[in-house]
BABAVO-640629 format. One record per atom (N, C-alpha, C): residue number from 0; residue in three letters; atom name; z, y, x. Coordinates in pm, 1 decimal, padded with zeros to 6 digits. Layout:
NODE   nr  rest  atom         Z         Y         X
NODE  NUM   ala    CA         Z         Y         X
...
***
This chain:
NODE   nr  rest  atom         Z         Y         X
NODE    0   unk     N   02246.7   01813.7   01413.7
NODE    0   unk    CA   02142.0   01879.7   01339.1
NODE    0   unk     C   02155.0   01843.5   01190.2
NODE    1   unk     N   02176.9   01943.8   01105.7
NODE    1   unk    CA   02140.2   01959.3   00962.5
NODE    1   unk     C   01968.2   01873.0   00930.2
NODE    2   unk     N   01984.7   01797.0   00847.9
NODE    2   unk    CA   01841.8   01763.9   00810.5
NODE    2   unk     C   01817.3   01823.4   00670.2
NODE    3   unk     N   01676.2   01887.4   00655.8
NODE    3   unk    CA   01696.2   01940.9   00481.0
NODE    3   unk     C   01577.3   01867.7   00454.0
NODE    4   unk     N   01506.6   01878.1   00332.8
NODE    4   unk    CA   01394.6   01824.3   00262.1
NODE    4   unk     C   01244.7   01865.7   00372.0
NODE    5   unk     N   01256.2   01983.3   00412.9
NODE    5   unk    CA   01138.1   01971.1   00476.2
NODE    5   unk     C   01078.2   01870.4   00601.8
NODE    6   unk     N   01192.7   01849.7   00700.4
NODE    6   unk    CA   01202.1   01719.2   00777.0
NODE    6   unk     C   01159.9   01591.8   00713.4
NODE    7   unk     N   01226.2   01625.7   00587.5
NODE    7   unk    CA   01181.9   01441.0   00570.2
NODE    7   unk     C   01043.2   01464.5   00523.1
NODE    8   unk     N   00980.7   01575.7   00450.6
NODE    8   unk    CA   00847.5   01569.4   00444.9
NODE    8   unk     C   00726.0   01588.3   00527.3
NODE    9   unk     N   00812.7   01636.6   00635.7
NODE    9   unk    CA   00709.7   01649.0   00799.6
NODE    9   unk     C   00725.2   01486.2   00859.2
NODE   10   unk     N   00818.6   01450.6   00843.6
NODE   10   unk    CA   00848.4   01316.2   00946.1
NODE   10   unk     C   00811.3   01235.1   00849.1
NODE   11   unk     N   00810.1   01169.2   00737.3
NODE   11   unk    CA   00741.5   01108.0   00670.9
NODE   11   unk     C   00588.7   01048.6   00624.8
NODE   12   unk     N   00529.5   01188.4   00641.7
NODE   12   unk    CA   00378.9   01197.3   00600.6
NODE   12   unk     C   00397.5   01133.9   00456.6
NODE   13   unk     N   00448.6   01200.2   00399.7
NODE   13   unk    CA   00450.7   01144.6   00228.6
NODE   13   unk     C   00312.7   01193.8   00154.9
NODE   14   unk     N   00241.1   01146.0   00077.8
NODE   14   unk    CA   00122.9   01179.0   00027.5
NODE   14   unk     C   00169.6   01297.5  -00088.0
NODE   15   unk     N   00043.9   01334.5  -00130.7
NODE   15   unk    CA   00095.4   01505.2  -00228.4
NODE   15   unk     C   00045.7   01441.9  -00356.2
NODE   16   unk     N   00087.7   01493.6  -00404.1
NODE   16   unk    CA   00051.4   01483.4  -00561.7
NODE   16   unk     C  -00079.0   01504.3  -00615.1
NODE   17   unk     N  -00121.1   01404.9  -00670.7
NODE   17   unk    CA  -00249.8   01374.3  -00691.8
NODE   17   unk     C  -00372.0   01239.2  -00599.3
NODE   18   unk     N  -00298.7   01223.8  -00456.5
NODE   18   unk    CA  -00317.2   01111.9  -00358.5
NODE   18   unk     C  -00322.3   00964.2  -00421.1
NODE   19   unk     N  -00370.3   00888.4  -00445.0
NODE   19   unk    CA  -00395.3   00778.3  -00463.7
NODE   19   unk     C  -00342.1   00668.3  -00343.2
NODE   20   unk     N  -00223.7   00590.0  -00364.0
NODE   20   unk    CA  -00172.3   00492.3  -00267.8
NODE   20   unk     C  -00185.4   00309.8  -00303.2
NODE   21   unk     N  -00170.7   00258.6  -00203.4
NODE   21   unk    CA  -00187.8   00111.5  -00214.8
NODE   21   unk     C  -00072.3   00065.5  -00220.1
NODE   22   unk     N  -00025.3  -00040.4  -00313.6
NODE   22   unk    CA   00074.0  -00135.3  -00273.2
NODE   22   unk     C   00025.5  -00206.2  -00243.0
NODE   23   unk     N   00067.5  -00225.4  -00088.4
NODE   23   unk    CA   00058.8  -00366.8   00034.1
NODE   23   unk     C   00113.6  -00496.9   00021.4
NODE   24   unk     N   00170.7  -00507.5  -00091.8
NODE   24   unk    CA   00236.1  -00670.3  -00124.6
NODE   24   unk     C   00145.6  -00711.4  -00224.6
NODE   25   unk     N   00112.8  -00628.0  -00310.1
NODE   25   unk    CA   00007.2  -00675.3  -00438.4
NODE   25   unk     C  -00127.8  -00607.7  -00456.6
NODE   26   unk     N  -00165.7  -00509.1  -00365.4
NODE   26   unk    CA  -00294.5  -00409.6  -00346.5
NODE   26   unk     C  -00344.6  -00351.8  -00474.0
NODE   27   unk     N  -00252.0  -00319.0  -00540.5
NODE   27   unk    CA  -00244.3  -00252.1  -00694.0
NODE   27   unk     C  -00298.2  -00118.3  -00658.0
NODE   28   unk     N  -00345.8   00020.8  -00722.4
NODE   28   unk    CA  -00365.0   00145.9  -00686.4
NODE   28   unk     C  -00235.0   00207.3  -00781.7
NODE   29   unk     N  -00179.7   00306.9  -00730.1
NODE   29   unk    CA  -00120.7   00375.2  -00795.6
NODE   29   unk     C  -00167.6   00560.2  -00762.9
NODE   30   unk     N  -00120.8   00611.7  -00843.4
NODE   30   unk    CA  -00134.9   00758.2  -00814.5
NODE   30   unk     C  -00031.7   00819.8  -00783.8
NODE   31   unk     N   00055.4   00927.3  -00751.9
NODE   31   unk    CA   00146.8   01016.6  -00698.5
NODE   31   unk     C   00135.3   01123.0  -00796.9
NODE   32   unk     N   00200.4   01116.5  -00912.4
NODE   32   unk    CA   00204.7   01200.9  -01045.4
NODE   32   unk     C   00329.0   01303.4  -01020.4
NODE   33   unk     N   00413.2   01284.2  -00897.4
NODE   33   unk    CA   00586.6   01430.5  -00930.8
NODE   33   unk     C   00592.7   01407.7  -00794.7
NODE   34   unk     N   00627.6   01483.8  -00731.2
NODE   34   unk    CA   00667.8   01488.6  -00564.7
NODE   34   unk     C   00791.7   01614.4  -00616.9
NODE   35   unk     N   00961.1   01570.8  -00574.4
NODE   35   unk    CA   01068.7   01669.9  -00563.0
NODE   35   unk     C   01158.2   01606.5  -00475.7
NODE   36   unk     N   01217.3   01746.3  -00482.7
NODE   36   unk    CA   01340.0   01717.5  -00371.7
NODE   36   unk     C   01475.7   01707.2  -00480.9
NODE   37   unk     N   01542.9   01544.1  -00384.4
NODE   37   unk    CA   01680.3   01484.5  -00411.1
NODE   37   unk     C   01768.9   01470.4  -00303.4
NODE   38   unk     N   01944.5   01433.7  -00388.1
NODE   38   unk    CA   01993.7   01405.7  -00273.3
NODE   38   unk     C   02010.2   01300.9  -00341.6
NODE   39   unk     N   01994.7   01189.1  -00149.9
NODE   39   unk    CA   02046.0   01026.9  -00168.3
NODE   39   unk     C   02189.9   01034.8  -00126.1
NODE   40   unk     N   02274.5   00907.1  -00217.2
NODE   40   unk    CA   02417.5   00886.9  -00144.6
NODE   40   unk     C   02379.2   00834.9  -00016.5
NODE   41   unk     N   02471.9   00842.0   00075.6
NODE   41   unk    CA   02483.6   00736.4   00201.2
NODE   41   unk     C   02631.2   00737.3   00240.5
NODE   42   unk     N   02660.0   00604.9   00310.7
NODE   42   unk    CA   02764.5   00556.9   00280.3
NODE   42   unk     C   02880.1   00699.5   00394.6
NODE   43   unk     N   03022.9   00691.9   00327.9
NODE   43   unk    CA   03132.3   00795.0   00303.2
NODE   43   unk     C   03122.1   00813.3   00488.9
NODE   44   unk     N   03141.5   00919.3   00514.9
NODE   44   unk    CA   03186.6   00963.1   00661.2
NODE   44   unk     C   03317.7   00912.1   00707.0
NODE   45   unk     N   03306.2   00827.7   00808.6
NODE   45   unk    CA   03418.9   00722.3   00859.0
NODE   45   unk     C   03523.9   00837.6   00892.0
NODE   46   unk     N   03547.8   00969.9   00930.8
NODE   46   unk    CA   03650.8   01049.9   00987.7
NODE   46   unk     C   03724.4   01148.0   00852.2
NODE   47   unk     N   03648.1   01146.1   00749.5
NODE   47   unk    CA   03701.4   01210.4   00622.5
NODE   47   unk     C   03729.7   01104.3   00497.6
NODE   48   unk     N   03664.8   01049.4   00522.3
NODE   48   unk    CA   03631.2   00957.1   00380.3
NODE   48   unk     C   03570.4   01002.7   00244.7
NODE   49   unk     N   03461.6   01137.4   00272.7
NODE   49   unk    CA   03443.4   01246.4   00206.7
NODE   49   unk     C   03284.3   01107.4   00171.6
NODE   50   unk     N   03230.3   01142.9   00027.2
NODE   50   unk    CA   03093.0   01066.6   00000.4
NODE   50   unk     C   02980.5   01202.4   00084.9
NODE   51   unk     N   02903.2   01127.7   00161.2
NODE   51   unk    CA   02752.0   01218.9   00168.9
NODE   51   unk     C   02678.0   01176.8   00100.5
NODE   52   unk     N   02558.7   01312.0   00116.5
NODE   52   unk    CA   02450.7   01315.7   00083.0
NODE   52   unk     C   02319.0   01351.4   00190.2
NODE   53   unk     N   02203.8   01290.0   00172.2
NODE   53   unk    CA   02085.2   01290.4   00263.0
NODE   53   unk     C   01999.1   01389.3   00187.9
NODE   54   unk     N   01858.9   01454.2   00192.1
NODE   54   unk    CA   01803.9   01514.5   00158.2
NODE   54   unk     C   01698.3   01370.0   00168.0
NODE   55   unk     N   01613.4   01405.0   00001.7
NODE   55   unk    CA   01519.4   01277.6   00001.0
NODE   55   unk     C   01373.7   01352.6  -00079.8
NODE   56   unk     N   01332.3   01305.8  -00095.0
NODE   56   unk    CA   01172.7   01308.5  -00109.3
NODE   56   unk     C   01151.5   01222.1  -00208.8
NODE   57   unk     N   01139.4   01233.6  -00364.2
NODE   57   unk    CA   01138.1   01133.9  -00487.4
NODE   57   unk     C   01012.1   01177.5  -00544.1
NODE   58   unk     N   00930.8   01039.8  -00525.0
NODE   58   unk    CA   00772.4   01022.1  -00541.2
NODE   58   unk     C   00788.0   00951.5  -00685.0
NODE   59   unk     N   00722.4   00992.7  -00765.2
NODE   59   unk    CA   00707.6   00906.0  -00914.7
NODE   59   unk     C   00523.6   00854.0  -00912.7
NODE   60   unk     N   00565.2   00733.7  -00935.9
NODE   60   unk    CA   00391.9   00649.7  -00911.2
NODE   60   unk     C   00341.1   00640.8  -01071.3
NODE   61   unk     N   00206.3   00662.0  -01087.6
NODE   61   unk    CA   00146.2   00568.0  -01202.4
NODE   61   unk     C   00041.1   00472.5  -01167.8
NODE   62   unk     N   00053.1   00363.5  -01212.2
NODE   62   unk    CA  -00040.0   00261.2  -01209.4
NODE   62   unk     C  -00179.0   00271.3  -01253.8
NODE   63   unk     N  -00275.1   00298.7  -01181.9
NODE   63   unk    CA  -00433.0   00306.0  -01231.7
NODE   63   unk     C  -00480.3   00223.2  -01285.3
NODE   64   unk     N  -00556.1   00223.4  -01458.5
NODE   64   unk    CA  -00587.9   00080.3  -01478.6
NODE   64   unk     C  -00738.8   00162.5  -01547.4
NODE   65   unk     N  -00842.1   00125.4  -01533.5
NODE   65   unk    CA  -00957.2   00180.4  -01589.1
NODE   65   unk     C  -00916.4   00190.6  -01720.1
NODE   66   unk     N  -00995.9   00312.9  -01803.5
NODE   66   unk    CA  -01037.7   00298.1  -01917.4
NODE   66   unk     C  -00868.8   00412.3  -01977.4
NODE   67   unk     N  -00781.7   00402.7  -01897.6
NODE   67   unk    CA  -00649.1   00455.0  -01950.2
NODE   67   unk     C  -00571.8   00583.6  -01854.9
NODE   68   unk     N  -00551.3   00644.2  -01988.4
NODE   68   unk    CA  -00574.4   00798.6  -01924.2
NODE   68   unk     C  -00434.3   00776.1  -01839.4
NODE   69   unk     N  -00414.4   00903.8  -01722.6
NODE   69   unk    CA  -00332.3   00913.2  -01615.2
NODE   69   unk     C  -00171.2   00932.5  -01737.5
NODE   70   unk     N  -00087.3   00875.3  -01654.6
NODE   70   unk    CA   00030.5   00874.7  -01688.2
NODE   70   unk     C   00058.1   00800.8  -01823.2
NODE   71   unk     N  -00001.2   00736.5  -01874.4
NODE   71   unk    CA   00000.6   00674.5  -01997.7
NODE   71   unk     C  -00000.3   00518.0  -01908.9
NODE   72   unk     N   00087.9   00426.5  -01924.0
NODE   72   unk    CA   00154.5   00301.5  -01908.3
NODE   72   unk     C   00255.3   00337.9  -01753.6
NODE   73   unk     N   00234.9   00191.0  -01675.1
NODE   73   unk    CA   00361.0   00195.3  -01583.3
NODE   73   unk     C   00328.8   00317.8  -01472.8
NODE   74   unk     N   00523.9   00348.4  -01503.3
NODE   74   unk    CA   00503.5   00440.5  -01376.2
NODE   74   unk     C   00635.9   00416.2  -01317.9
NODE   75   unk     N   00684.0   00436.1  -01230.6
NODE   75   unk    CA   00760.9   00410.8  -01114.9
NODE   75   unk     C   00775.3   00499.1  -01063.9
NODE   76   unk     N   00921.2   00498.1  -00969.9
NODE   76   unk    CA   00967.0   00609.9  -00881.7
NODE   76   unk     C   01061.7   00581.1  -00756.8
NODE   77   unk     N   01020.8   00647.4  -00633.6
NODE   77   unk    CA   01175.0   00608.5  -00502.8
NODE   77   unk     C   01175.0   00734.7  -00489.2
NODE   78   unk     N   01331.6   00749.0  -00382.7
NODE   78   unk    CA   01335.5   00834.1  -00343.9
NODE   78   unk     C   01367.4   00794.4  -00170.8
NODE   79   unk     N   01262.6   00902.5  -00123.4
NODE   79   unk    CA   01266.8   00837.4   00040.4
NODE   79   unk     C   01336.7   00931.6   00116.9
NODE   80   unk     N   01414.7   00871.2   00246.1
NODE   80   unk    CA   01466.0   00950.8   00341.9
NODE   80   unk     C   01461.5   00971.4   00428.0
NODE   81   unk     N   01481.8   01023.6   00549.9
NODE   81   unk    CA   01442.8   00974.5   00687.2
NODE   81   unk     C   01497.1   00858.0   00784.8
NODE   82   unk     N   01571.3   00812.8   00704.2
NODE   82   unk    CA   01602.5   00716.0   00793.4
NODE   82   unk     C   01600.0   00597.0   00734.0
NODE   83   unk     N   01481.1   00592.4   00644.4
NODE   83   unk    CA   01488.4   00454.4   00581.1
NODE   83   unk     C   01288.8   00407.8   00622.3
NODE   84   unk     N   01207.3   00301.0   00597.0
NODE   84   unk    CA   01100.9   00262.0   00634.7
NODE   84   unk     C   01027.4   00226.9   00523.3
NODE   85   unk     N   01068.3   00254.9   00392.5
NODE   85   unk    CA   01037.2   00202.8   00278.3
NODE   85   unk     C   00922.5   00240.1   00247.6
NODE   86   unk     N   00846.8   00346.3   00262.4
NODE   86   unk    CA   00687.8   00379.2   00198.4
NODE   86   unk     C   00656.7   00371.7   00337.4
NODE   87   unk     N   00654.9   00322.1   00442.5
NODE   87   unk    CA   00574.8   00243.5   00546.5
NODE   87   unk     C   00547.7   00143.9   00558.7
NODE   88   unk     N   00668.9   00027.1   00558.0
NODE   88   unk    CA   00608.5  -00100.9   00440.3
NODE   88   unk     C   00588.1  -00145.9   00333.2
NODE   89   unk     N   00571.5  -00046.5   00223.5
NODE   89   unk    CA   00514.6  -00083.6   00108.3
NODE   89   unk     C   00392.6  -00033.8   00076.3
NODE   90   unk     N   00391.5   00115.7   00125.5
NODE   90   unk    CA   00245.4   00177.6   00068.4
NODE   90   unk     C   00154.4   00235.0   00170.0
NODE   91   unk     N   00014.7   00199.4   00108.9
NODE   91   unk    CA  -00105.2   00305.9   00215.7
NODE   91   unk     C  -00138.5   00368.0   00156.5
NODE   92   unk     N  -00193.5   00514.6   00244.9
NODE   92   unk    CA  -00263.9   00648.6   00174.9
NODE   92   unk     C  -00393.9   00620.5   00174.3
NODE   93   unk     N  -00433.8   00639.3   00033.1
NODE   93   unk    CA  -00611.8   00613.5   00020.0
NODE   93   unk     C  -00642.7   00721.1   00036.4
NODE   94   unk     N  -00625.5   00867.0  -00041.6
NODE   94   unk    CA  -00687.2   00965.7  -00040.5
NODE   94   unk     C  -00665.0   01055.3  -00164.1
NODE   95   unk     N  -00749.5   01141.5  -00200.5
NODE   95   unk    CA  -00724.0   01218.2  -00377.0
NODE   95   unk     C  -00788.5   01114.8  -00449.1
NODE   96   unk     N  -00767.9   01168.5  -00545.0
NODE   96   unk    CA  -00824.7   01080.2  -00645.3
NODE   96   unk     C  -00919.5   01125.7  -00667.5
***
């Protein structure tokens, strides 16, 4: 099976733009300011030696700090795939903002 961007955004449950998330190591709020579709490398196909690519899901975060308007200081970005666990142990969905 071909995987394209929509899989990883059904199998994911990635939050939409505008969602407000938690980081679970430091319980910081961030917001979900760009939701697009990328391709990730993954490592070369053992029978060609050809490089792949995954279809990914690249979330850009901003850091909520009272008093300071959206997207103005830190912002951050991953790009997630389906076969990785990374915004399951790092982040929770609060809700919209």
């Amino acid at each position: 099976m071909v995987e394209t961007h929509d899989d990883v955004v059904k199998g994911k449950h990635l939050p939409r733009v505008g969602q407000t998330v938690r980081s679970k190591k430091y319980g910081t709020l961030w917001r979900v300011m760009e939701k697009r579709e990328v391709w990730a490398n993954t490592t070369d196909d053992p029978e060609s030696g050809n490089p792949r690519l995954l279809p990914a899901i690249y979330l850009c975060y901003w850091k909520i700090r009272e008093g300071v308007m959206p997207g103005i200081g830190k912002m951050m970005g991953y790009a997630y795939t389906l076969h990785d666990t990374t915004f399951e142990t790092n982040w929770e969905i609060l809700g919209d903002s």
